[in-house]
TORTI-158214 format. One record per residue (C-alpha): residue number from 1; residue in three letters; x negated, y, z negated. Coordinates in steps of 0.2 Angstrom, whole numbers. Layout:
REM residues N
<node num="NUM" residu="ALA" px="X" py="Y" pz="Z"/>
...
END
This chain:
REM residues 324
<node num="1" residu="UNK" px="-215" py="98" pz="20"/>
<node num="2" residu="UNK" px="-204" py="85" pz="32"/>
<node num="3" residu="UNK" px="-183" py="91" pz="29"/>
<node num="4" residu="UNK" px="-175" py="77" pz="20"/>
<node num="5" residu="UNK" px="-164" py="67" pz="31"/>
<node num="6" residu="UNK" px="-146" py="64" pz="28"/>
<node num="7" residu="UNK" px="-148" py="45" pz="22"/>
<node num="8" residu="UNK" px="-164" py="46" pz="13"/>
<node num="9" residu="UNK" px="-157" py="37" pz="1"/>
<node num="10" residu="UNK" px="-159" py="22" pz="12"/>
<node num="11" residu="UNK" px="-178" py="27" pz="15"/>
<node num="12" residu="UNK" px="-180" py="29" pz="-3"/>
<node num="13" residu="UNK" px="-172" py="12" pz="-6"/>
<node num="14" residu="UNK" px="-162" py="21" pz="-18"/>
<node num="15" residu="UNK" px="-155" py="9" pz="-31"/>
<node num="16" residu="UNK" px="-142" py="6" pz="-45"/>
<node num="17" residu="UNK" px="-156" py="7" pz="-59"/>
<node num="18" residu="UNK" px="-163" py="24" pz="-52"/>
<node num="19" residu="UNK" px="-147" py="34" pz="-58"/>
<node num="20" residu="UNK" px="-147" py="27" pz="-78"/>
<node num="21" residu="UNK" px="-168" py="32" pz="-76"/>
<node num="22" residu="UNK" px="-165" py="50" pz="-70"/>
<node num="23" residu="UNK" px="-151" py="52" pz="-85"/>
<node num="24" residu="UNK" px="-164" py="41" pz="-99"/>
<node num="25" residu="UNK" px="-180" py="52" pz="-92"/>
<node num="26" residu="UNK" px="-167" py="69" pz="-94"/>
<node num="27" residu="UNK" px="-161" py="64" pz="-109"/>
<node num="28" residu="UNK" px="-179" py="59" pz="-120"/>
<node num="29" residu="UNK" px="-194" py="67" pz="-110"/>
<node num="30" residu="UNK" px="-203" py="52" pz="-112"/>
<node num="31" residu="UNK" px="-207" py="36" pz="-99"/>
<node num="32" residu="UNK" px="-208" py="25" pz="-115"/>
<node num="33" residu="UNK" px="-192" py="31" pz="-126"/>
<node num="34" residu="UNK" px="-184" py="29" pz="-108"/>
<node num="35" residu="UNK" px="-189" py="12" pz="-105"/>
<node num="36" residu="UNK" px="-183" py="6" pz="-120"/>
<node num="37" residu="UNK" px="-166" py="12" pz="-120"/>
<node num="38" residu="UNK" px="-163" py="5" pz="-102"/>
<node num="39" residu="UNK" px="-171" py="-13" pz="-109"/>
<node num="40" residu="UNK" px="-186" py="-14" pz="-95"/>
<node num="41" residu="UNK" px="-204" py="-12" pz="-99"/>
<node num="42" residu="UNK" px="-215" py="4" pz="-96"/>
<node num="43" residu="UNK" px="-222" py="-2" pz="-80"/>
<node num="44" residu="UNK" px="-206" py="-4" pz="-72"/>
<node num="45" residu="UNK" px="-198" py="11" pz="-75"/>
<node num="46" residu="UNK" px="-216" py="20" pz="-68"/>
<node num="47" residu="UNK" px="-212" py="9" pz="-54"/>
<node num="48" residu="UNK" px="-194" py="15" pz="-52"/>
<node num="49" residu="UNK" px="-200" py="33" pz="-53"/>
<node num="50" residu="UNK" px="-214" py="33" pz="-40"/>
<node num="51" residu="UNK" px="-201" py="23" pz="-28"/>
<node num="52" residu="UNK" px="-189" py="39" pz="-32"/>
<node num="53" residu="UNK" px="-202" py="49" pz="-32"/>
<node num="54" residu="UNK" px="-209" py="42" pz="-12"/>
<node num="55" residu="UNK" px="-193" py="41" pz="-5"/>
<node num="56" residu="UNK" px="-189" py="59" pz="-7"/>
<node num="57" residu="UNK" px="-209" py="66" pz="-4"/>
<node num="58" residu="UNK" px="-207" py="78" pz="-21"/>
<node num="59" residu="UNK" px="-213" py="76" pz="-39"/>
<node num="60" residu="UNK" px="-198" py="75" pz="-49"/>
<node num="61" residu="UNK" px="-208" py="75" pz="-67"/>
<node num="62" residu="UNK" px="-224" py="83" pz="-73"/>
<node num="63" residu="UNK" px="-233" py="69" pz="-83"/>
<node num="64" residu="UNK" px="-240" py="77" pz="-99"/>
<node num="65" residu="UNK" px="-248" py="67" pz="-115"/>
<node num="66" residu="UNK" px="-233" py="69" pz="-123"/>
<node num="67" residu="UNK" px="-219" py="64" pz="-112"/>
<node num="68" residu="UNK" px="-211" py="70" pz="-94"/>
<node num="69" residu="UNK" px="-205" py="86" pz="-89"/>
<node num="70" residu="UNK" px="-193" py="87" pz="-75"/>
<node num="71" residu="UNK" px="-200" py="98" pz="-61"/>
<node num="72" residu="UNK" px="-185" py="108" pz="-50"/>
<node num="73" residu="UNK" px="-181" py="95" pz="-41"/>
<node num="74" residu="UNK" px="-181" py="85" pz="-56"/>
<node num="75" residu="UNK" px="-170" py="96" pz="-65"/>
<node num="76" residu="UNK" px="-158" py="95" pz="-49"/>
<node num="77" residu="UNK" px="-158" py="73" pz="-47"/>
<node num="78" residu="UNK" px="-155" py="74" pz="-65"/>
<node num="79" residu="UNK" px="-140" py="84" pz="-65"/>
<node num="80" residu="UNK" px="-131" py="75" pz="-51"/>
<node num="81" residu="UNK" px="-137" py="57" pz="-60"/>
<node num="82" residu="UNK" px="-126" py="61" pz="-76"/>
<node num="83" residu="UNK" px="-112" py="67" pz="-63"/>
<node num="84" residu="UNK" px="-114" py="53" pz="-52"/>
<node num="85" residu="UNK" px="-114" py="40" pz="-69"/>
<node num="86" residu="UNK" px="-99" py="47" pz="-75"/>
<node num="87" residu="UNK" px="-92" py="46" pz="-60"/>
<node num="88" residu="UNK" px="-97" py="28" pz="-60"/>
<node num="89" residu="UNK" px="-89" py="27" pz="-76"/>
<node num="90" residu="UNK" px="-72" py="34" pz="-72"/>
<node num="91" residu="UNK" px="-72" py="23" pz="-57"/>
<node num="92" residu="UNK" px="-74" py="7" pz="-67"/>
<node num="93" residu="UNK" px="-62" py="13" pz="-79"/>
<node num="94" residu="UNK" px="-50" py="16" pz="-67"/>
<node num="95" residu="UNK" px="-52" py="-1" pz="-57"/>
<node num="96" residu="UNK" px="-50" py="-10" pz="-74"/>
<node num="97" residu="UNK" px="-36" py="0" pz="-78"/>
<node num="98" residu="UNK" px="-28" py="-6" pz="-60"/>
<node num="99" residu="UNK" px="-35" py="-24" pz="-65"/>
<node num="100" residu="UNK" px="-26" py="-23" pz="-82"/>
<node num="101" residu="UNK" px="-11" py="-17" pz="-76"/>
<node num="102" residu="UNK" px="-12" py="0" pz="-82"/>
<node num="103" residu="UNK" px="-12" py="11" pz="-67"/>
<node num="104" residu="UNK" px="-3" py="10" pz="-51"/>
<node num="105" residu="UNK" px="14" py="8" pz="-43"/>
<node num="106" residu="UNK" px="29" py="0" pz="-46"/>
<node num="107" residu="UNK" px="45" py="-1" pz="-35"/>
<node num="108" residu="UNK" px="60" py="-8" pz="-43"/>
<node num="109" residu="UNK" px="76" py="-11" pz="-32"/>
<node num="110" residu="UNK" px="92" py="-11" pz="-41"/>
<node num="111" residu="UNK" px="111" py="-13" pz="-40"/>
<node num="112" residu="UNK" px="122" py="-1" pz="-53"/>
<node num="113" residu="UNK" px="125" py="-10" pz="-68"/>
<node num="114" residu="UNK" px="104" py="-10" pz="-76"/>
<node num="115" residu="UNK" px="104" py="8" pz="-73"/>
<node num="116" residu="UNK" px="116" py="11" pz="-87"/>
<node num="117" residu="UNK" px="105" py="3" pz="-100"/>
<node num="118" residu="UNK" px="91" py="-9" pz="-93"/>
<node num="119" residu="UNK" px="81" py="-2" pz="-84"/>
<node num="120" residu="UNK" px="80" py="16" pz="-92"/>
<node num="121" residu="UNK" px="72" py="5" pz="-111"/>
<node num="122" residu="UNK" px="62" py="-6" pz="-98"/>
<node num="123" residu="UNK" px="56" py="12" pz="-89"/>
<node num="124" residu="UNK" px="54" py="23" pz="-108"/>
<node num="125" residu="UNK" px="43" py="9" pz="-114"/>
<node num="126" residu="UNK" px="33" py="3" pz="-100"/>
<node num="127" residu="UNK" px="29" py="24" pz="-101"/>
<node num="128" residu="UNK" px="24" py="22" pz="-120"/>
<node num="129" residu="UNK" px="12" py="5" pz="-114"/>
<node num="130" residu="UNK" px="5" py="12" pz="-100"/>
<node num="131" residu="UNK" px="7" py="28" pz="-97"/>
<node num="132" residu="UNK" px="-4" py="30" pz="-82"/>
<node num="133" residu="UNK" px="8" py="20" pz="-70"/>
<node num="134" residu="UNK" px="20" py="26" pz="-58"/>
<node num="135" residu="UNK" px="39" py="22" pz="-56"/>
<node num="136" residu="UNK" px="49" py="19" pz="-40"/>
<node num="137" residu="UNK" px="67" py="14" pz="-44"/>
<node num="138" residu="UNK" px="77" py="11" pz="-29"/>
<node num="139" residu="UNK" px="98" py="9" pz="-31"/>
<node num="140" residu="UNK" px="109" py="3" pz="-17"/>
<node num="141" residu="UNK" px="121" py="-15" pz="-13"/>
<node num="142" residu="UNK" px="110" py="-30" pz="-16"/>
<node num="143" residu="UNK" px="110" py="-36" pz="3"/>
<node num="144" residu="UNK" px="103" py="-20" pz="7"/>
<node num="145" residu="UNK" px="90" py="-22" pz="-8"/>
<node num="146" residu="UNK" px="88" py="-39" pz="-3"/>
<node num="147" residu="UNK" px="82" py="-32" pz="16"/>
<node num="148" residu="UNK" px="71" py="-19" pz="9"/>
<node num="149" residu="UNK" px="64" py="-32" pz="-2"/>
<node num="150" residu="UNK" px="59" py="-41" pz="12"/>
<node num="151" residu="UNK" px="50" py="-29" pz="22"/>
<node num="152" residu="UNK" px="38" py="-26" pz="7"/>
<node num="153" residu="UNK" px="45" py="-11" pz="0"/>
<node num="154" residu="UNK" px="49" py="-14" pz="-17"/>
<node num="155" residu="UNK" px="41" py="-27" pz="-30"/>
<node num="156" residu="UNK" px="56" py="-33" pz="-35"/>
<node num="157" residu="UNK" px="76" py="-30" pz="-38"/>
<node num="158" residu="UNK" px="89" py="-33" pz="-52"/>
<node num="159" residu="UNK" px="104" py="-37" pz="-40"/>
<node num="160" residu="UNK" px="112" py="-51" pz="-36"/>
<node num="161" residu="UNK" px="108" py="-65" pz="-26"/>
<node num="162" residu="UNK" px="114" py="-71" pz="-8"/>
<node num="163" residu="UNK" px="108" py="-86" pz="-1"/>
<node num="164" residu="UNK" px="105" py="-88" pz="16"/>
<node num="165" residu="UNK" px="91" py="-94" pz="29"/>
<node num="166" residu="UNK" px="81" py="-80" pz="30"/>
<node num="167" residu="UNK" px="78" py="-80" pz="10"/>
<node num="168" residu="UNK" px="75" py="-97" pz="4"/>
<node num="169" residu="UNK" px="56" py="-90" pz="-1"/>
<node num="170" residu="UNK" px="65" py="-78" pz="-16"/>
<node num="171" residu="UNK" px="67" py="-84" pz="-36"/>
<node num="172" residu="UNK" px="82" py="-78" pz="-45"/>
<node num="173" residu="UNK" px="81" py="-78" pz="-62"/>
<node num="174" residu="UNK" px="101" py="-75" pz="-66"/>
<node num="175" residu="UNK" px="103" py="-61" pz="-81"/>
<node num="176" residu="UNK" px="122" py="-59" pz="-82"/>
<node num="177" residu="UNK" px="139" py="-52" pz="-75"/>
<node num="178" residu="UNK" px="144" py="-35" pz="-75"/>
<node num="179" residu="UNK" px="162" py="-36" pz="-80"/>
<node num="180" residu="UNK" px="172" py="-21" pz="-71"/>
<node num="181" residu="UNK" px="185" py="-10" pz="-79"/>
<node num="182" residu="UNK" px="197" py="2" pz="-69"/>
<node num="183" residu="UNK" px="194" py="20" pz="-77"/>
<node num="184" residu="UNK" px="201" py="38" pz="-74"/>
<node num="185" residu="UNK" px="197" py="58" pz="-81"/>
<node num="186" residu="UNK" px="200" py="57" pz="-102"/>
<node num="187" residu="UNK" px="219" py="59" pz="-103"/>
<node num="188" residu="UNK" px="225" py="55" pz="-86"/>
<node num="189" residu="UNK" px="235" py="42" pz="-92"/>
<node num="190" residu="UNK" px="243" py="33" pz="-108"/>
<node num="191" residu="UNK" px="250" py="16" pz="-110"/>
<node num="192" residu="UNK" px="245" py="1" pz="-99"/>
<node num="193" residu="UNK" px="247" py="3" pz="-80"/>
<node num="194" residu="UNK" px="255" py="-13" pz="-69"/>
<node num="195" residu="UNK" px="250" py="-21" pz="-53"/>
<node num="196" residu="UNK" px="262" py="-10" pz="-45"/>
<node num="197" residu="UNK" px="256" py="7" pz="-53"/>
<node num="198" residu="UNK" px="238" py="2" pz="-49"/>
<node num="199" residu="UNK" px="243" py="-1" pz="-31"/>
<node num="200" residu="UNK" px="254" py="15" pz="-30"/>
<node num="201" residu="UNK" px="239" py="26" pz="-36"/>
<node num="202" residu="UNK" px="225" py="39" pz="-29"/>
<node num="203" residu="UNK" px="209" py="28" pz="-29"/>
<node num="204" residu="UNK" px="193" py="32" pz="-26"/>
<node num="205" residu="UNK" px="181" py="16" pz="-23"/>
<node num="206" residu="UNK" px="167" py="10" pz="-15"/>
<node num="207" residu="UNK" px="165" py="4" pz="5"/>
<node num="208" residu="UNK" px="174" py="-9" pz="11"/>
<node num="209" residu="UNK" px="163" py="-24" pz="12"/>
<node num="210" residu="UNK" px="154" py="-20" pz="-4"/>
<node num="211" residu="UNK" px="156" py="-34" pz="-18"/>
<node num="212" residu="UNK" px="165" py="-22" pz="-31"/>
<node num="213" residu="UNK" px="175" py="-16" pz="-16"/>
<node num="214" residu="UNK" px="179" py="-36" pz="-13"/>
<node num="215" residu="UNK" px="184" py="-39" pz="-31"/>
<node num="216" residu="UNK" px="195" py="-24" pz="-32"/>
<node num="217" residu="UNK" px="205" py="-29" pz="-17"/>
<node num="218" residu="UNK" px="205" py="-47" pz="-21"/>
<node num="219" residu="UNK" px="214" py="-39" pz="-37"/>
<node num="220" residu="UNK" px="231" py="-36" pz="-26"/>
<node num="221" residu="UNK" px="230" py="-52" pz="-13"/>
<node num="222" residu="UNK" px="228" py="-66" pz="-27"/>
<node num="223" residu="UNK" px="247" py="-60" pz="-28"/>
<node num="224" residu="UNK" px="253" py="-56" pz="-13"/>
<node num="225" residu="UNK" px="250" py="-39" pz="-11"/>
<node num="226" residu="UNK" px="243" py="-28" pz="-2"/>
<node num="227" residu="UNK" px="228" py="-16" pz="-9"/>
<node num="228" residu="UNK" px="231" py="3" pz="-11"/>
<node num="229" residu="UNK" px="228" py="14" pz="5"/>
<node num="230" residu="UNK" px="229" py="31" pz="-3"/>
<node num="231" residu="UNK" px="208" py="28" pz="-5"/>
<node num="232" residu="UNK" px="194" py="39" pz="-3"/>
<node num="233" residu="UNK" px="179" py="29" pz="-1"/>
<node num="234" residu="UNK" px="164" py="35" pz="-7"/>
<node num="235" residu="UNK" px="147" py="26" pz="-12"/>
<node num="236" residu="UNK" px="136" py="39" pz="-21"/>
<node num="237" residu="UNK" px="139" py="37" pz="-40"/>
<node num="238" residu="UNK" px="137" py="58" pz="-43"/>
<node num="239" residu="UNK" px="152" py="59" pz="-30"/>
<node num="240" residu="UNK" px="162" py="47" pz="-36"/>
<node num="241" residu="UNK" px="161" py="52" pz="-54"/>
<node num="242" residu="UNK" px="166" py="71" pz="-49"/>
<node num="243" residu="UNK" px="180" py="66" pz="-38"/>
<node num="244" residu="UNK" px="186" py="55" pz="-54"/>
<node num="245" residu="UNK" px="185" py="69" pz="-66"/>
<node num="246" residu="UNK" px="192" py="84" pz="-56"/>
<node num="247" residu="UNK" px="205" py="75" pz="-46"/>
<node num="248" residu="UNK" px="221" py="64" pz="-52"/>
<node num="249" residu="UNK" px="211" py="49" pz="-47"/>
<node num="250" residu="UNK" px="206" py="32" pz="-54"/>
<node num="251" residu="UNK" px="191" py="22" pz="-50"/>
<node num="252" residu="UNK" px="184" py="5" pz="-55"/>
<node num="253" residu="UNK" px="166" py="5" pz="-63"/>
<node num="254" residu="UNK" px="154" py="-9" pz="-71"/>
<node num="255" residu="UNK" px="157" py="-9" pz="-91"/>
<node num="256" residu="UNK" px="141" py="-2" pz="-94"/>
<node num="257" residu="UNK" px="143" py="13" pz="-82"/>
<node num="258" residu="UNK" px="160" py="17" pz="-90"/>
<node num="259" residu="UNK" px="152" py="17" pz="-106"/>
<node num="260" residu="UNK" px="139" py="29" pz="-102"/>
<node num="261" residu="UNK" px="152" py="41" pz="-96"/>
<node num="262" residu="UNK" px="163" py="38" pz="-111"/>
<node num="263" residu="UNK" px="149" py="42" pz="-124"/>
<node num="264" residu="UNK" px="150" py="60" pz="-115"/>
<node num="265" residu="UNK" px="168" py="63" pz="-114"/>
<node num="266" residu="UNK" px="169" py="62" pz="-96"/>
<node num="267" residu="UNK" px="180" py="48" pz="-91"/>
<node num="268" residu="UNK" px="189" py="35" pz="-102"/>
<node num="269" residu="UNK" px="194" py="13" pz="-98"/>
<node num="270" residu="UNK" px="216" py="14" pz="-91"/>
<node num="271" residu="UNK" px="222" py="1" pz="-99"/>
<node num="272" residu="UNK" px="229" py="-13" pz="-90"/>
<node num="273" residu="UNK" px="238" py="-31" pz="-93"/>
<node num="274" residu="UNK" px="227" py="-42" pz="-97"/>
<node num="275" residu="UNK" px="230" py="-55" pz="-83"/>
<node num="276" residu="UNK" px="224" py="-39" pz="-71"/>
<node num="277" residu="UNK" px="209" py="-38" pz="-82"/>
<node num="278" residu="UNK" px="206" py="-58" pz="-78"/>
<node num="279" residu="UNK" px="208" py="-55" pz="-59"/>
<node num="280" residu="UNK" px="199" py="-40" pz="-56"/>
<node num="281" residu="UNK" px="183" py="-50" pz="-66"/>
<node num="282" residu="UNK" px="188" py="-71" pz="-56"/>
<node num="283" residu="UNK" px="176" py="-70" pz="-44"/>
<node num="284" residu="UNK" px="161" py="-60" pz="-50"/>
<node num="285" residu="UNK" px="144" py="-64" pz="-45"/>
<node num="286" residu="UNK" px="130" py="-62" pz="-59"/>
<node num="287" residu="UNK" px="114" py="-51" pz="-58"/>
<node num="288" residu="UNK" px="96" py="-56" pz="-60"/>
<node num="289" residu="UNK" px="79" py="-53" pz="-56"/>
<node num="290" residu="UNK" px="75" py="-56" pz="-39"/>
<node num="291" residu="UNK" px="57" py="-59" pz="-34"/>
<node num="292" residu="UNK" px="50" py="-66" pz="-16"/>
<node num="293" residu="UNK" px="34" py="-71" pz="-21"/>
<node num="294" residu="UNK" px="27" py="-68" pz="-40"/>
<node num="295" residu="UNK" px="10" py="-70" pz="-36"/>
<node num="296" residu="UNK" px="9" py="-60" pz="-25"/>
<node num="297" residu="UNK" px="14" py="-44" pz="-35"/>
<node num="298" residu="UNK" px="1" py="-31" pz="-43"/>
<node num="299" residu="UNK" px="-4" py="-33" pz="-62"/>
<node num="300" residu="UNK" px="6" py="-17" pz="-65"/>
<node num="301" residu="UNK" px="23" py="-26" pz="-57"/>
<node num="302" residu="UNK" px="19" py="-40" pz="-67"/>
<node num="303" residu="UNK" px="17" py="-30" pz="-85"/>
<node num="304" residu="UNK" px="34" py="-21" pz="-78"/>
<node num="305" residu="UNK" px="42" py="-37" pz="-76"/>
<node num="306" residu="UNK" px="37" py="-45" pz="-89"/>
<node num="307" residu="UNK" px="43" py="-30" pz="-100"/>
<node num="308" residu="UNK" px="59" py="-32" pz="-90"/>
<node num="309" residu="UNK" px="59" py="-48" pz="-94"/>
<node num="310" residu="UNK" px="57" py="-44" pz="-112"/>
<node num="311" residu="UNK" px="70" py="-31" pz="-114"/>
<node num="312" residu="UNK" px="84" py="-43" pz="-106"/>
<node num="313" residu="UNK" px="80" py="-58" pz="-120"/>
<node num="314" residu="UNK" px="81" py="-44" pz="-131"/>
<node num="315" residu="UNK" px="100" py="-40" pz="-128"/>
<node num="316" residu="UNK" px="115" py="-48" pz="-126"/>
<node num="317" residu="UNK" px="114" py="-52" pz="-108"/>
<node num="318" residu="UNK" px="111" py="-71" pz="-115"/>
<node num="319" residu="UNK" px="101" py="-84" pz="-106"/>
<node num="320" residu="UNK" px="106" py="-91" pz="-90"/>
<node num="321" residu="UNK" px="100" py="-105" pz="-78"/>
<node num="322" residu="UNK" px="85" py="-100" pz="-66"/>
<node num="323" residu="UNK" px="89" py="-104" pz="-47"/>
<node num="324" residu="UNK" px="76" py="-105" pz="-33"/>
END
């Protein structure tokens, strides 16, 4: 007997319809049963068989009046025919899963403010929808968002927008503005605190050039003064929150962040004369969802963002004009 080659499928002419006839012929013992169930006619599935049957130069059945019964090499084609259709089936599955939106991976870019409330509802119930998909959430300032956006790292961001030559290809669907609040350790300090306190104070704030970093100094200039210098800058939220709560320091968070602390106990709003409260809020930029191309983006992204969408009309961010 001649060895069988490693593609004798292709000398066999193995097709589609021969892997539901091994698993029909396995399953009933019978040519006829076996035809009807795969919807073709008696001859045809006799045809399948002998083509099968040729291209491998073995018997795979032993015809009796009664029906078929597989011979070894039968027994072996059938067992790998059901694995390889339910493989088949998982495959399809799978590929309509990705096609619906149910599978994959999504990369979300985002400044601070959604990650206090936002995102975490858009994440715990895009995990109840579709639980197969896979989550990337990115933080970091929106001009570095915007750059890693660009390169095709992440599907979309909820940051704010910054116009400029290079990016007249992005949507921006405007969301809202995260008011700031100056905040400290509970019980640092009672009573409202003056422009001159503030200044006079241990301060721990973000980089200089950042946009909350711009807005706090902007604080101090709009009246002629100079920002604080006793400052320890620091960008990581876990380091800046720590340094906060062990140290006689204050800091200046969006509202949303400070209320996630507060709920816990670990740091409380300073309050402030409400003109300071005006300033340190004049010039904020508002946030939104930020897309370069929607098309573009998977089904899952799509069915993330959508959700996203969802959850945002859902709250009291309130409706704003769209800018392209």
């Amino acid at each position: 007997m001649k060895p069988i080659n490693s593609n004798w499928f292709v000398r066999a002419r193995l097709k589609n319809r021969h892997i539901p006839l091994l698993v029909a012929l396995g399953d009933t013992g019978n040519l006829n049963r076996a035809a009807e169930g795969l919807g073709i006619s008696q001859p045809a599935i006799s045809k399948l068989l002998k083509e099968l049957e040729d291209g491998l130069g073995v018997a795979l059945f032993e015809r009796h009046a009664r029906g078929v019964v597989p011979t070894l090499y039968g027994e072996t084609m059938i067992r790998h025919a059901r694995r390889l259709q339910s493989t088949l089936d998982n495959v399809y599955s799978e590929v309509d899963a990705l096609r619906q939106g149910q599978q994959g991976h999504v990369r979300i870019g985002t400044i601070l403010t959604p990650c206090a409330e936002l995102l975490p509802e858009t994440v715990r119930r895009a995990k109840q929808r579709f639980p197969g998909l896979e989550i990337t959430i990115r933080t970091g300032s929106s001009r570095d968002l915007l750059a890693i956006l660009d390169d095709g790292e992440l599907d979309f961001l909820v940051a704010r927008f910054y116009a400029g030559g290079q990016q007249d290809d992005l949507h921006f669907e405007p969301l809202a503005k995260e008011p700031l609040k100056i905040c400290a350790r509970v019980g640092l300090i009672e009573g409202p605190l003056s422009r001159a306190k503030l200044n006079a104070a241990d301060w721990v704030l973000p980089p200089a050039g950042s946009v909350l970093r711009q807005e706090f100094d902007a604080l101090f200039q709009r009246v002629g003064m100079r920002p604080p210098t006793k400052v320890v800058n620091a960008e990581n939220l876990l380091m800046v929150t720590t340094l906060v709560e062990k140290n006689d320091m204050l800091t200046v968070l969006p509202r949303d962040v400070l209320a996630h602390y507060a709920r816990y106990g670990m740091l409380a709003e300073i309050e402030v004369d409400t003109s300071i409260d005006t300033d340190l809020n004049q010039g904020l930029m508002a946030y939104g969802i930020i897309i370069k191309n929607q098309q573009l983006l998977s089904p899952a992204a799509r069915n993330v963002l959508e959700l996203l969408r969802e959850i945002a009309r859902q709250t009291t961010l309130g409706a704003m004009p769209t800018v392209t």
